[in-house]
C-alpha positions in Angstrom: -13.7 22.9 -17.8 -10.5 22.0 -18.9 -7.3 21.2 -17.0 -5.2 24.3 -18.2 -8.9 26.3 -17.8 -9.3 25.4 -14.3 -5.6 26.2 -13.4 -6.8 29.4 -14.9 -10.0 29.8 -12.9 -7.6 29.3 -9.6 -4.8 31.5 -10.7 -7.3 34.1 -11.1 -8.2 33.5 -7.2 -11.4 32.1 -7.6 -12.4 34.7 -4.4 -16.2 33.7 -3.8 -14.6 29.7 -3.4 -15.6 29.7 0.6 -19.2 31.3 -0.4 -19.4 28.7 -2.8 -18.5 25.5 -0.8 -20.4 26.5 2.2 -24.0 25.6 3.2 -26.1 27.8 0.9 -27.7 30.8 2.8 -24.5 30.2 5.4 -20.9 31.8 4.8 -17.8 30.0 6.1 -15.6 32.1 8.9 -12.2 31.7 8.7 -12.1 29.6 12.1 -15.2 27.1 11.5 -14.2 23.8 11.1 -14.3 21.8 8.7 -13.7 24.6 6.1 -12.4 24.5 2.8 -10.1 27.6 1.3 -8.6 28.0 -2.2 -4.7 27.5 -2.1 -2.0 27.1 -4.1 -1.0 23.6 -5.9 2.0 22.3 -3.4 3.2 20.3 -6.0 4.5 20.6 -9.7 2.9 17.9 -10.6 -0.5 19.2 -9.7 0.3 22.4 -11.2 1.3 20.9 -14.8 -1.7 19.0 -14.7 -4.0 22.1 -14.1 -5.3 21.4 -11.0 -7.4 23.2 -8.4 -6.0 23.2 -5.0 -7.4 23.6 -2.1 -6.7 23.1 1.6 -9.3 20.9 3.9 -9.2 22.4 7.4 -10.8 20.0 10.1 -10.3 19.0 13.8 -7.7 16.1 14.5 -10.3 14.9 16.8 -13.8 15.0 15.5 -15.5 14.5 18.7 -13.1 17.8 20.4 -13.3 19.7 17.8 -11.6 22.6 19.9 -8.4 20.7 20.2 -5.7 20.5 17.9 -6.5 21.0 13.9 -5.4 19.5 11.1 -5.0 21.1 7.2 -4.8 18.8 3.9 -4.3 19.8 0.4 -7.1 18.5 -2.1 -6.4 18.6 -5.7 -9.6 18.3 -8.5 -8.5 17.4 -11.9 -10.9 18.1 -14.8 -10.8 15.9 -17.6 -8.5 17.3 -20.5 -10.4 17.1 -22.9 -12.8 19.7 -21.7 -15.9 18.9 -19.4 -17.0 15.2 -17.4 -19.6 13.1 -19.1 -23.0 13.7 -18.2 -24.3 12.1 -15.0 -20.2 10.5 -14.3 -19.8 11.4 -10.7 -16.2 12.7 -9.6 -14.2 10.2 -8.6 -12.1 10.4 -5.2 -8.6 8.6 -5.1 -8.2 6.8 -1.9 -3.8 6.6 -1.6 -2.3 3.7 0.4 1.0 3.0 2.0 -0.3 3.6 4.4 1.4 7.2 4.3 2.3 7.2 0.3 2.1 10.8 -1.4 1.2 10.8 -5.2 0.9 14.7 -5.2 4.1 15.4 -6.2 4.7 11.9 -8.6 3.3 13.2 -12.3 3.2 9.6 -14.1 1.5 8.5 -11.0 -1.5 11.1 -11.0 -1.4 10.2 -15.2 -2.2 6.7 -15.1 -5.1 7.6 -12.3 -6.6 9.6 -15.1 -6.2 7.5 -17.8 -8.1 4.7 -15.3 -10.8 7.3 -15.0 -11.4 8.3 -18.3 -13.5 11.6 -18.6 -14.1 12.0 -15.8 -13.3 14.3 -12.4 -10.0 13.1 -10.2 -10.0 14.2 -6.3 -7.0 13.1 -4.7 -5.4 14.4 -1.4 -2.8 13.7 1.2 -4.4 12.3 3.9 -3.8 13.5 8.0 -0.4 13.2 8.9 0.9 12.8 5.1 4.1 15.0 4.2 2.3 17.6 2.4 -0.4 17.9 5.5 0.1 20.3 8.4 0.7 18.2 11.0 2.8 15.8 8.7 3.6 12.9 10.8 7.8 12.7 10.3 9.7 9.5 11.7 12.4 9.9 8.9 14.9 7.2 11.3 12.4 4.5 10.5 13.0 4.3 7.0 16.8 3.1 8.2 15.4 -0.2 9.9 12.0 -1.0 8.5 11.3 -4.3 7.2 8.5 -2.4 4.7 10.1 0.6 3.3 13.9 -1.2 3.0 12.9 -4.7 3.1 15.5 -6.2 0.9 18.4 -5.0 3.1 17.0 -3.9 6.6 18.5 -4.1 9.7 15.4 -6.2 10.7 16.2 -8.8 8.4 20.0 -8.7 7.6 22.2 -7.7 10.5 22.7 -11.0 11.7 21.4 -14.7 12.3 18.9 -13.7 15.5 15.8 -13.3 15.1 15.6 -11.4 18.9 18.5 -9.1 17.4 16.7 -8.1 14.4 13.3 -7.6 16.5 15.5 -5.4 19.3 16.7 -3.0 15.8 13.3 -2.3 14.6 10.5 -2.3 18.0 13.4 0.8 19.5 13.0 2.3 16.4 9.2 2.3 16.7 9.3 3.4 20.6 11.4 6.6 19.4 8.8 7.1 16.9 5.6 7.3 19.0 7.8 9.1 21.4 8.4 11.8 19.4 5.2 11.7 17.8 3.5 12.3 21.4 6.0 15.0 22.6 5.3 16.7 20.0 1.9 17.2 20.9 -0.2 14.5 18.3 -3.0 12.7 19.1 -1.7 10.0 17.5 -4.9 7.4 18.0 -7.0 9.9 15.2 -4.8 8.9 12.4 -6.9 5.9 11.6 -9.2 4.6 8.8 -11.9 5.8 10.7 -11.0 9.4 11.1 -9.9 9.7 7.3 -13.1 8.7 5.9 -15.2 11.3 8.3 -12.6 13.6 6.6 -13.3 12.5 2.8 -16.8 12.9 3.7 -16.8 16.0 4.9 -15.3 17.3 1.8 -17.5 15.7 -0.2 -19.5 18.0 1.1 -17.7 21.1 1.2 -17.4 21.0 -2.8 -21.4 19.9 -3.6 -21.4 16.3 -4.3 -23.8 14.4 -3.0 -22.4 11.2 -4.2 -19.1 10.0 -5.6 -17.1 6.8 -6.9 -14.3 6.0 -5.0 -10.8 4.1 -6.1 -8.4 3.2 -3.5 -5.1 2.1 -4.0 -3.8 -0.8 -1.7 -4.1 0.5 1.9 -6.3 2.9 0.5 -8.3 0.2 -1.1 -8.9 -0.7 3.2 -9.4 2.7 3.8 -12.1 2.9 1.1 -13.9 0.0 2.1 -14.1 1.9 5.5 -15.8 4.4 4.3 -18.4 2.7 3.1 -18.5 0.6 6.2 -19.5 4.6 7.7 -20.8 6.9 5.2 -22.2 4.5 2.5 -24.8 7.2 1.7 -22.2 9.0 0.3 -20.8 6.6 -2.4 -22.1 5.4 -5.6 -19.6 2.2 -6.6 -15.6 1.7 -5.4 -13.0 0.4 -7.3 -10.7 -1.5 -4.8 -7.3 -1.6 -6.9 -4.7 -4.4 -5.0 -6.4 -4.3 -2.0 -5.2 -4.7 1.4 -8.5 -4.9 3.6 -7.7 -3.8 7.1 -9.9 -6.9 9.0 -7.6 -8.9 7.0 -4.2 -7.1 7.6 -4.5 -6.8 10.9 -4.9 -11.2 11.7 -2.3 -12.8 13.2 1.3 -12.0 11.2 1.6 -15.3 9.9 -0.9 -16.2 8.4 0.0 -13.6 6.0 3.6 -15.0 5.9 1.6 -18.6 4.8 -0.9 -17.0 2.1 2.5 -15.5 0.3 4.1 -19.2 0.3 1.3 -20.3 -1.3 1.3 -17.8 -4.1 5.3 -18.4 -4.5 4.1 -22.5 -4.8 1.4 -21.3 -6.9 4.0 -20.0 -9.2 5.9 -23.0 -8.9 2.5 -24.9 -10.1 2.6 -22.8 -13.0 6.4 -23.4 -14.1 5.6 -27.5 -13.8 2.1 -27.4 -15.9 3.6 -25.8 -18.6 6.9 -26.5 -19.3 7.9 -30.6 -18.6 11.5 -28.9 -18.5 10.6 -27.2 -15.7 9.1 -30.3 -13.7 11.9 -32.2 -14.5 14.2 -29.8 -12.6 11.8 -29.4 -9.8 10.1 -33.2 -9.7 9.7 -32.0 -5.9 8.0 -28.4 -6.5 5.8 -28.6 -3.8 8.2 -28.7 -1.4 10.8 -26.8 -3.5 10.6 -23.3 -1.6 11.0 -25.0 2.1 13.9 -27.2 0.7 15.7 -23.6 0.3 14.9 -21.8 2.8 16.2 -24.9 5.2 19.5 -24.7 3.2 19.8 -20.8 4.0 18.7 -21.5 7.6 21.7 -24.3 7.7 24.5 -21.8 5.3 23.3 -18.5 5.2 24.3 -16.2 2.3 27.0 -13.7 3.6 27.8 -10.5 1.5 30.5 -8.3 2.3 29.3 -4.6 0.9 31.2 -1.4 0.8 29.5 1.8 2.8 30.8 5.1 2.7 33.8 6.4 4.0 35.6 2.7 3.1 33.9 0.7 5.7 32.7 -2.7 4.7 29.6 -3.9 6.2 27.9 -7.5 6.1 24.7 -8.8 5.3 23.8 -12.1 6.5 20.8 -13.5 4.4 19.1 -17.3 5.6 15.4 -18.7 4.9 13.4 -15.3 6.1 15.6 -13.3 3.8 14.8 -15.2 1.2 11.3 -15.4 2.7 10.8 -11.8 2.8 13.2 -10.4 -0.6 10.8 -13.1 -2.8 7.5 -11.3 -0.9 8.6 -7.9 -2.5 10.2 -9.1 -5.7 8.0 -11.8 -7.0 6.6 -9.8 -9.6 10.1 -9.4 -11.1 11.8 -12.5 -10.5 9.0 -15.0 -11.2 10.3 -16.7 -14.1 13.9 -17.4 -12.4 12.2 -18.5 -9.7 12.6 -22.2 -10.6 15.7 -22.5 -11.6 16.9 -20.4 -8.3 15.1 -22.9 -5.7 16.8 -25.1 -7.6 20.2 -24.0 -7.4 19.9 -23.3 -3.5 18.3 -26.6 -3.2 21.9 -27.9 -4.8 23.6 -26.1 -2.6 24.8 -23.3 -5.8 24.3 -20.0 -4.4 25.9 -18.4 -7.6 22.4 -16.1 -8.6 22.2 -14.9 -4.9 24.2 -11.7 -5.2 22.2 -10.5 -8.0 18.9 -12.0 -6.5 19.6 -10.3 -3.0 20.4 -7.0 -4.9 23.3 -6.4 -2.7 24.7 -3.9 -5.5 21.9 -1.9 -4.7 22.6 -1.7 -1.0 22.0 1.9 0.3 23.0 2.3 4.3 20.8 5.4 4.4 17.7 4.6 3.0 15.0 7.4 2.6 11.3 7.0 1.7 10.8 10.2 0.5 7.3 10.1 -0.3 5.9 8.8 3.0 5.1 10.4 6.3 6.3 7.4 8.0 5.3 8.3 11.7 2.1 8.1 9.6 2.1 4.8 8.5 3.0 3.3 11.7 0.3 5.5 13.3 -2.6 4.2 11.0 -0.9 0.5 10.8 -1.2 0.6 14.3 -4.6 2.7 15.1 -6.4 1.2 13.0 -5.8 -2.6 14.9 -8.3 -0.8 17.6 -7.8 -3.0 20.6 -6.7 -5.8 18.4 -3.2 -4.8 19.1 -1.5 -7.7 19.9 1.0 -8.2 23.2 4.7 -8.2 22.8 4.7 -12.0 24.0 2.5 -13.1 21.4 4.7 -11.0 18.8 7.8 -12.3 19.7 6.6 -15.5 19.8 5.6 -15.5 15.7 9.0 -14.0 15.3 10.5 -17.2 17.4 7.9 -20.0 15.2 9.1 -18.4 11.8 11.6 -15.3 11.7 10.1 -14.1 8.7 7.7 -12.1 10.3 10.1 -9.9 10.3 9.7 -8.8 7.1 5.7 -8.9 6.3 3.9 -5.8 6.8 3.9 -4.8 10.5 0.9 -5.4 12.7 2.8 -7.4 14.4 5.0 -4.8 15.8 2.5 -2.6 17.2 2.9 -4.3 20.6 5.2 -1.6 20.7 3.6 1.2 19.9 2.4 3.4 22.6 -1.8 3.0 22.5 -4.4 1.9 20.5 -6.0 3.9 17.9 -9.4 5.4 19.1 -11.4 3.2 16.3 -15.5 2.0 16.6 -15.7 -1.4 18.3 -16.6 -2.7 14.5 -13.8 -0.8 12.8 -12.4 -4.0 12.2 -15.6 -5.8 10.8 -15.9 -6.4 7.6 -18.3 -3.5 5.3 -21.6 -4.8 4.9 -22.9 -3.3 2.2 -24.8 -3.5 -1.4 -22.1 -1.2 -3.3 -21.4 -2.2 -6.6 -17.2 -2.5 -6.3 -14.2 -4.0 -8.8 -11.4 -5.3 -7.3 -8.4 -5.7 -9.7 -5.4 -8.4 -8.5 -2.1 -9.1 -10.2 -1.2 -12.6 -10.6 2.0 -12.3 -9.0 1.3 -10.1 -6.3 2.0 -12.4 -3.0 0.4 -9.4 -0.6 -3.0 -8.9 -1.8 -4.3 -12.2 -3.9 -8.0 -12.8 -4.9 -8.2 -14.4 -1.2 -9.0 -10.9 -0.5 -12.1 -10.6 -2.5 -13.2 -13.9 -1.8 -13.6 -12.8 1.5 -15.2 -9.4 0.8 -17.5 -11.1 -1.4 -19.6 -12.5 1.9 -20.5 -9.2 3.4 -20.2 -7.2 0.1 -22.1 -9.4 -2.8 -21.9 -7.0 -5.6 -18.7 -7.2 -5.3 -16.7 -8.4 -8.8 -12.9 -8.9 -9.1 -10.7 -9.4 -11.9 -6.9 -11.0 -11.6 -4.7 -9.5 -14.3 -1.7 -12.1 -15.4 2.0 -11.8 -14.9 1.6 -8.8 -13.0 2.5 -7.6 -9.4 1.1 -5.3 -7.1 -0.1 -1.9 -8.7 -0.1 -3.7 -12.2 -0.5 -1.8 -15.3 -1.5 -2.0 -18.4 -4.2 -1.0 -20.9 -6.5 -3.5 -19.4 -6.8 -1.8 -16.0 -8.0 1.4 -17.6 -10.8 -1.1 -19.6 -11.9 -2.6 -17.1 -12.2 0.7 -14.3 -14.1 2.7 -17.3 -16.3 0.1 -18.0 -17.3 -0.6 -14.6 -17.7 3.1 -14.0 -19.5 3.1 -16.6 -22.0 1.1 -15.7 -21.8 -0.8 -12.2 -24.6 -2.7 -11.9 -23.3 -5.1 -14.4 -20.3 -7.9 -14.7 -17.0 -6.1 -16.5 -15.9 -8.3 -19.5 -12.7 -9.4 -18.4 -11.2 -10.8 -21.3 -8.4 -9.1 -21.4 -7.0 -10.0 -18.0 -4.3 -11.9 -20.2 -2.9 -9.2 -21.8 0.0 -9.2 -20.6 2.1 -12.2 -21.3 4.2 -14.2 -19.1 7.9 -14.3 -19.3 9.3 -17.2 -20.4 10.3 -20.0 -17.6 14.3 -19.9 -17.1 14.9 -23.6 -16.9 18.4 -24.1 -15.7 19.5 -26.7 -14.2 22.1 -26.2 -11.2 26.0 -26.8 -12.5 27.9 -26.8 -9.4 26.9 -29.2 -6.6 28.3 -27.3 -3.8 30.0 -24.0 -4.1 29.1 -20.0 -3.0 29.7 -18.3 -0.4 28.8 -19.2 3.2 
């Protein structure tokens, strides 16, 4: 069946759909749970693409299943060029985030398909997404987090103290769970563990017995739980920039130490292949710590104009540069060199276009994310590995770049832990074939991640793809998903994992010995 011929099949009604997805000899009643109904595509995206929409109806608790309920939209994608291969299973997208919608983002859904090939897409918001009934909505956050607005948050930027910037964003959070709880969520369910009971249960409720799964960072975590609990269920996974959740939820900075290394690994790079380069930066080792102790000793000030002619300013030292290099490596790579080195000199003439302060918005939105969501699953699915606010604020106080990595470390203030298995944190065990695919310069989620997976899942293959960041793209992602789809069981052929070249090193030595703003 084809996309516009499905769309077609659903426009029609497709009436006996709740006959059809229920356990034969057994009709669904419109207040069993889980159920699944026919519904229109809440999207445009889903609609140009031809999809069949449904909505998922399940308890938010699956162990009081007469309590509250919650309702997700499910979209199936045919291929377009007319029915799957024989034998492909469907495959069911995993989004991350945690809390990101792709329903409504039409390039996005694309390049899932072309990863796929011809074969079926599933995708869905998740519990507590924005297109979900509850949608989990903390629309403030967005204005302070160090995740969703990390260049120029609050948490980072409004001044030189660390306790400060922890005060703008843990009150923030507070007001979140607040509002979350008064407003009658159960906010431990919106875990890993919950959502994979869910996935499960609609793998049921449209008559597969098996599927593929592809998660996309968070989700990648939230895939690898569900094989953790259902791994009857699931042929092979493709983990796409992963961000396993035993791994996100250590200690805050150990993260913050595994991105140095890939910024000195960069570094490494820039010195073996250009003698240029090593001549600028005979000390490359210790090249990023030599700037961020300059910023620590004369931060970068910026003076930006908000609306209604008020000036604001930003106040960037070591974490900011810490923390904007975390999201932007992927970009600013090949000036990385030359920009140590000019810091390192004491030039802070690139900072202004580095820090992006042109681009400073002081009302941030992140449209496509629940985020009471993400905090509720960042959070949840820690279990009782929470950690206490002392032990938070004391990373902050040892390196104030915490501040910016990805936020276990602030659940100490959120209101209870997530009700997860004692294992939830564990990592899978299990036999399934799975690809990872890396970017080179993505400092979150390295091939450390798959190292590590590799223990407890050994059929586990990854493949790091040059030059490119997190969610890299290119023709050789599609290659190497199809071809693992294809067949599982044996070792992708990775040679293009260079296809994409790197850009040339900037080698420019620092002019001014001590000038910029302070």
């Amino acid at each position: 069946m084809t996309r516009r011929d499905s769309c077609t099949w659903h426009l029609l009604g497709a009436l006996p759909l709740m006959l059809l997805l229920s356990t034969p000899g057994q009709a669904q009643t419109s207040d069993e749970l889980p159920r699944l109904e026919s519904a229109e595509c809440p999207t445009e995206a889903l609609r140009e693409l031809g999809a069949t929409c449904h909505t998922f109806h399940a308890p938010e608790n699956w162990e009081a299943p007469d309590d509250n309920t919650i309702s997700l939209p499910v979209a199936v994608i045919e291929p377009e060029d007319g029915e799957p291969d024989e034998d492909t299973l469907p495959v069911f997208f995993f989004p991350g985030g945690p809390g990101y919608s792709s329903l409504g983002e039409l390039e996005y859904m694309e390049q899932l398909l072309e990863d796929i090939g011809n074969r079926t897409l599933v995708t869905m918001d998740h519990r507590g997404f924005i297109h979900a009934e509850p949608a989990l909505e903390c629309p403030d956050y967005a204005a302070v987090s160090p995740y969703h607005n990390i260049i120029h948050t609050p948490a980072i930027t409004a001044s030189l103290e660390p306790m400060h910037r922890l005060g703008i964003i843990t009150s923030a959070v507070e007001a979140c769970y607040r509002k979350l709880t008064e407003e009658g969520h159960d906010v431990s369910q919106y875990n890993s563990h919950a959502v994979s009971r869910d996935v499960d249960e609609l793998r049921r409720l449209l008559g597969h017995e098996r599927i593929d799964g592809f998660g996309s960072s968070t989700g990648s975590g939230t895939l690898a739980s569900f094989i953790q609990y259902h791994p009857e269920s699931i042929r092979a996974a493709i983990f796409g920039w992963p961000w396993f959740n035993h791994l996100r939820n250590r200690p805050p900075v150990d993260e913050l130490y595994t991105a140095k290394q890939t910024f000195t690994d960069t570094l490494a790079l820039c010195a073996a292949e250009d003698e240029a380069c090593r001549e600028m930066l005979p000390n490359w080792m210790q090249a990023f710590d030599r700037a961020r102790y300059m910023l620590d000793a004369r931060p970068y000030v910026a003076h930006v104009a908000t609306p209604y002619g008020r000036t604001e300013t930003l106040y960037f030292d070591g974490a900011a540069l810490f923390d904007t290099l975390y999201l932007t490596l992927a970009s600013d790579y090949a000036e990385l060199p030359s920009l140590l080195a000019d810091i390192g000199a004491g030039d802070y003439s690139r900072l202004e276009a580095f820090f992006r302060t042109e681009d400073y918005d002081p009302e941030p939105e992140a449209p496509n994310y629940a985020l009471g969501y993400f905090l509720a699953h960042v959070c949840s699915d820690m279990g009782t590995n929470r950690p206490s606010r002392d032990a938070s604020i004391s990373a902050v106080k040892r390196d104030p770049a915490v501040l910016g990595f990805e936020p276990p470390w602030l659940c100490a203030w959120w209101g209870e832990d997530g009700d997860v298995p004692a294992e939830h944190n564990d990592p899978p065990v299990s036999e399934t074939p799975a690809l990872a695919i890396h970017g080179e310069m993505d400092p979150c989620c390295g091939t450390r991640w798959s190292r590590h997976l590799q223990r407890t899942m050994p059929n586990l293959q990854y493949v790091e793809l040059q030059a490119l960041g997190h969610n890299p793209v290119n023709e050789c992602r599609s290659t190497l998903i199809q071809a693992f789809l294809d067949d599982p069981d044996s070792p992708v052929d990775a040679s293009c994992r260079d296809e994409t070249s790197r850009e040339p090193w900037v080698i420019e030595p620092p002019a001014v010995a001590e000038s910029g703003d302070t």
